[in-house]
N, C-alpha and C positions, 0 to 999 in steps of 0.2 A: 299511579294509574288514574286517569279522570273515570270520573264517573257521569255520562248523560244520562238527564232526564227528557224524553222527546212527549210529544203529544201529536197521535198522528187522528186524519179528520179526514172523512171519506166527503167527497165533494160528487156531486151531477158528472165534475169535468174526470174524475179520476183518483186516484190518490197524492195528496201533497200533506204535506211539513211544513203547518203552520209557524210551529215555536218551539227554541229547545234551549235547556236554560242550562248555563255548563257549570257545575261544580268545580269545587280543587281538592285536591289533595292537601292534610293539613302540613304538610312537609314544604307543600309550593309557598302554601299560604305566610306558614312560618318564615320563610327566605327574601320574600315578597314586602313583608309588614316591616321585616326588620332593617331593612336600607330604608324606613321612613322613620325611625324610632330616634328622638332627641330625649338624653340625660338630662334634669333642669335641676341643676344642685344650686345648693347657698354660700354667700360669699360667704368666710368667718365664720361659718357655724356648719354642724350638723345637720344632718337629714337630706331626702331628695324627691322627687317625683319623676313622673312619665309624661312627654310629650310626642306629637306627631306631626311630620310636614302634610302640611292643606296647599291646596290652592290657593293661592294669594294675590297680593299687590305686585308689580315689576320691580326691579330692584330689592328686595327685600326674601327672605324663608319665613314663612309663615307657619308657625307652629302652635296648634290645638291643645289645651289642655284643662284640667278642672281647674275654676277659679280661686279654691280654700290652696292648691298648690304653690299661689304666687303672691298672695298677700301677704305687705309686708314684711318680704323678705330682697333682700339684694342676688338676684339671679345670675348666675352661670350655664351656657349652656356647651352641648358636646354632642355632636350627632353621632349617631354609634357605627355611620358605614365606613367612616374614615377616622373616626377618633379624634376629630378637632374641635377645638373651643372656637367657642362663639363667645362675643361679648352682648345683650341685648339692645336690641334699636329700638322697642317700645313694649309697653307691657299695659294691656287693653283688660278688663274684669267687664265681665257681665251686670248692672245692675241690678237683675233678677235672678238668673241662673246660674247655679256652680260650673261657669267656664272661662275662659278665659285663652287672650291671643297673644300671644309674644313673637318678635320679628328682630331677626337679626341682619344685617345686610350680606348681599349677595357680589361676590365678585364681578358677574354679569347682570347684566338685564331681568334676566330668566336664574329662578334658585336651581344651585346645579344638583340638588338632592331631589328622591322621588318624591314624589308627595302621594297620599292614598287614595283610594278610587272609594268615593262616599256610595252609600248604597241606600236602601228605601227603609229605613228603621217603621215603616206604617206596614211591610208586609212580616213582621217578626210574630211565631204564634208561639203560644205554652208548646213546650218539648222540644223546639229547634236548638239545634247544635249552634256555638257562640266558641269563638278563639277571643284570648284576649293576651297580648303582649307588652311585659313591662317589663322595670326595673325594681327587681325584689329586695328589701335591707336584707342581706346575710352577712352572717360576721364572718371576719377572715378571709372576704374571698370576693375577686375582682368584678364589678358590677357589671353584668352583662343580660342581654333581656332572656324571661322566663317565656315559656310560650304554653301556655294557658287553656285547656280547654273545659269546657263547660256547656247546660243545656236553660232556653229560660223559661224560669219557675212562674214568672205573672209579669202580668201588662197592666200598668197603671192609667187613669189617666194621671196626665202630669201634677206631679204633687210639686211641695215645696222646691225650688230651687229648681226646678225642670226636671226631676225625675219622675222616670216614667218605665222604667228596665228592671226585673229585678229575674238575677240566673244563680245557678249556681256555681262555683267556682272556687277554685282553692288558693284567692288572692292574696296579697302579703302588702305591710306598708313599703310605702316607693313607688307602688304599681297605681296609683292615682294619677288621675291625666290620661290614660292609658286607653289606645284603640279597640274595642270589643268590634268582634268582624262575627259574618254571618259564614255559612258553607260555600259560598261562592269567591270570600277574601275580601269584601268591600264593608268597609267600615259603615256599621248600623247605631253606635254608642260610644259618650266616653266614658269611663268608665271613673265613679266618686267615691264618696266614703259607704261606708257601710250602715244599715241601721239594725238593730238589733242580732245584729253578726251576718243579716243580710246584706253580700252585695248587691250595689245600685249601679247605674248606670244614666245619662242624660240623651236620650236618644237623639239621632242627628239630626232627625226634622228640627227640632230646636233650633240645633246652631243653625242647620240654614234659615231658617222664617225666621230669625234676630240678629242678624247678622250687623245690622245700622249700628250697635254700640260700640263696633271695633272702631267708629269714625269718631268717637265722642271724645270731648277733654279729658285729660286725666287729674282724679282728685288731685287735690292738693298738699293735702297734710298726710302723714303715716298713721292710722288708726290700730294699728300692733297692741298700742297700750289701750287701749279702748275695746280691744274683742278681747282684750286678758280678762279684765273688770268682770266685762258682760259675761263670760263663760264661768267664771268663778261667783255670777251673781252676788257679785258687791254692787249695787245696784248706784248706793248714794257717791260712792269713787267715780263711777261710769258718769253720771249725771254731769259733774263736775268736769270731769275730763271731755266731756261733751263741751261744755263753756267756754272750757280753755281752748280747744281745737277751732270753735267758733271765729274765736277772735283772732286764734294765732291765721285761720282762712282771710278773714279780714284787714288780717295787717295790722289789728288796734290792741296788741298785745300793751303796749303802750298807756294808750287810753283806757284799756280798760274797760272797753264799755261798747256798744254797737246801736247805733241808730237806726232809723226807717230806712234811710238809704239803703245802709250799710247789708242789712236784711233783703231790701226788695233787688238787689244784685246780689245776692250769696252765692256762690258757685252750685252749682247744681249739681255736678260728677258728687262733693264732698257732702253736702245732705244728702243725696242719695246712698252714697256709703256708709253714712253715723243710720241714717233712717235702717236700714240692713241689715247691719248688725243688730239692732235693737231687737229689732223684730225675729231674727233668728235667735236670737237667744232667751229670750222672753216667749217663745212658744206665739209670735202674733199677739203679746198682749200691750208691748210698749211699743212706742217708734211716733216718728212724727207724722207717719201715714199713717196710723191709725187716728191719731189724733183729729188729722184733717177729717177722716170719714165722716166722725163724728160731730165734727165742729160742722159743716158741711150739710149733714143729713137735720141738724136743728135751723138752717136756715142761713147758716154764718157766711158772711163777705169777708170783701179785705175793710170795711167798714166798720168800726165798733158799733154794734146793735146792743144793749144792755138786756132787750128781753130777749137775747140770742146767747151771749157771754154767761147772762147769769146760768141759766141751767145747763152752756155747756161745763162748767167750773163744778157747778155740782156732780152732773154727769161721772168726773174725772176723777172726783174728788178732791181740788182745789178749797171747795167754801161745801161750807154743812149745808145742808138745803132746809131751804125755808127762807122767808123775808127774813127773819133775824137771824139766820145761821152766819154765824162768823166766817172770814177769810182767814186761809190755812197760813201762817209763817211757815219759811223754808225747812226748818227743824220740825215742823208737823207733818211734814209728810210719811207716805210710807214707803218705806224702801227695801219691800219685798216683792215679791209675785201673788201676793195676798190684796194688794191695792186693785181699784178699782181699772178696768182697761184704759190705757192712753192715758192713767197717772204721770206716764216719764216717759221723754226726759223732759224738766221743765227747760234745760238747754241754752240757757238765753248767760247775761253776762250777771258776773258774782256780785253787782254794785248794783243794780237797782229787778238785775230779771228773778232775782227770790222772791216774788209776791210782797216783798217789801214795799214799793213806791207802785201802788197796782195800778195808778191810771199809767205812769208812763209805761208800765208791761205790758197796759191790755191793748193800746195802743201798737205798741211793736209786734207783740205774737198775734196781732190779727195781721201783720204783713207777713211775719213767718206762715204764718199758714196760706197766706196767698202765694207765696213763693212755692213751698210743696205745692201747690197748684198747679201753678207755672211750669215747676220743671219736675211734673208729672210721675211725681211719684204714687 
């Protein structure tokens, strides 16, 4: 049975019906969601997530989903109205927010699957009823979507990573990626990890107002081994495996080594990716954007300025401060969460970027920083 909400309004001319806003039934809603629901399992391994057809490009299904769902991993997809595999046509990450877009091609022109009706994630208040439909791990038994309901507990502004959603809900792992819908059935969230046993959600204003990075290149390198490092805070492995990535981006595996060139072209998708993780796992205290802020807010170019370098180095804790404070060797540093902000990663190559050879470093990392500039991290 629907349920209307009207709003009637006594006019000069008579009685009319301005506005009536139609509800669903959570049964329509469930039936409705679930002809747009895509499996995104891993090749070779274990585990899965929730995706959702959107509106898209021609030729192609364009499926929504959180971005921690598809990094780094070799993707399968399975749409659940017909139970077919999909192979992936492209796999787009957010460089700021936990989303991400996967596209697999379309027989026709037009994707023959539904895709969802987005809704106004800016009208959601504390105690509104929320659906949310996924794909829950249960053992023993054929993966098929959960249908979800729940009410939401607080409105953020947009924190880390674009969340901004937080309800209650009795969600399970799988069910990440996953469409949270309002009383009406139109998607207001997608639904991410949790924080302190709180589900979250990335509201869709999000995805729509950043939409421009589904157009972006795709990193280069696999960074898998580089969010292990950083989650386990091994800090000085990360560092390193940062280096290696650098180069292996570069092509100068070989060489061994990275010039000003080589730097002031650096792909932009892959330091925006090493930059991301840094700073997600470091709490904001490493990354090469922070670095830049600080290099930046002392006055710093792509120009080596000495009375700009020296106290950003201090700053960072590179050189002990003072005219006679020594310059740190690689093995002096610190490699905790104890060091001073934008300590790491120092990032550059193992042959001269350890503050071994510092003019030719201070040379190169003032283009690295003009590069994070550049491509606006």
């Amino acid at each position: 049975m629907k349920s209307r909400s009207c709003w009637l309004i006594f006019t000069l001319i008579g009685l009319s019906l301005t506005s009536c806003s139609q509800q669903k039934s959570s049964q329509e809603i469930a039936e409705t969601v679930n002809k747009s629901l895509v499996l995104i399992y891993y090749e070779n391994q274990g585990g899965h997530g929730t995706g959702f057809i959107v509106p898209g490009k021609k030729g192609v299904c364009t499926v929504l989903t959180a971005g921690h769902v598809v990094k780094g991993y070799s993707l399968k997809l399975q749409t659940y109205q017909d139970q077919q595999g999909h192979t992936t046509d492209s796999i787009q990450t957010s460089p700021t927010y936990d989303l991400a877009v996967v596209t697999f091609k379309s027989a026709g022109e037009n994707c023959p699957y539904q895709s969802v009706n987005l809704g106004d994630s800016n009208e959601l208040k504390v105690g509104h009823k929320i659906y949310i439909s996924g794909f829950p791990v249960l053992q023993n038994e054929d993966l098929a979507p959960e249908f979800l309901e729940g009410s939401v507990s607080r409105i953020n502004v947009v924190l880390t990573e674009g969340y901004g959603i937080n309800y209650i809900a009795g969600v399970s792992v799988g069910i990440s990626g996953a469409p949270v819908l309002d009383a009406s059935g139109k998607v207001v969230a997608v639904h991410g990890q949790a924080k302190d046993k709180l589900p979250r959600g990335i509201p869709i204003k999000t995805y729509l107002a950043n939409q421009s990075w589904e157009n972006q290149p795709l990193a280069k390198a696999d960074y898998t081994k580089l969010e292990q490092l950083l989650a386990t805070g091994k800090w000085k492995e990360a560092d390193e495996e940062t280096a290696n990535k650098m180069l292996e981006v570069a092509g100068r595996q070989k060489e061994g080594w990275l010039d000003s060139e080589n730097i002031e072209n650096f792909s932009c998708p892959d330091l925006r990716a090493m930059d991301r993780l840094w700073v997600k796992y470091s709490d904001g205290r490493f990354g090469f954007s922070v670095q830049k802020q600080i290099y930046q807010s002392l006055g710093g170019t792509k120009e080596y300025d000495r009375k700009v370098w020296v106290p950003y180095a201090e700053a960072i804790g590179w050189k002990q401060k003072g005219e006679k404070g020594e310059w740190l060797n690689y093995s002096q540093l610190t490699f905790n969460t104890n060091a001073p902000s934008a300590h790491l990663p120092v990032g550059d190559d193992p042959r001269i970027g350890r503050l071994g050879n510092r003019g030719i470093f201070i040379e190169k990392y003032s283009s690295l920083v003009q590069r994070v500039v550049s491509c606006n991290l």
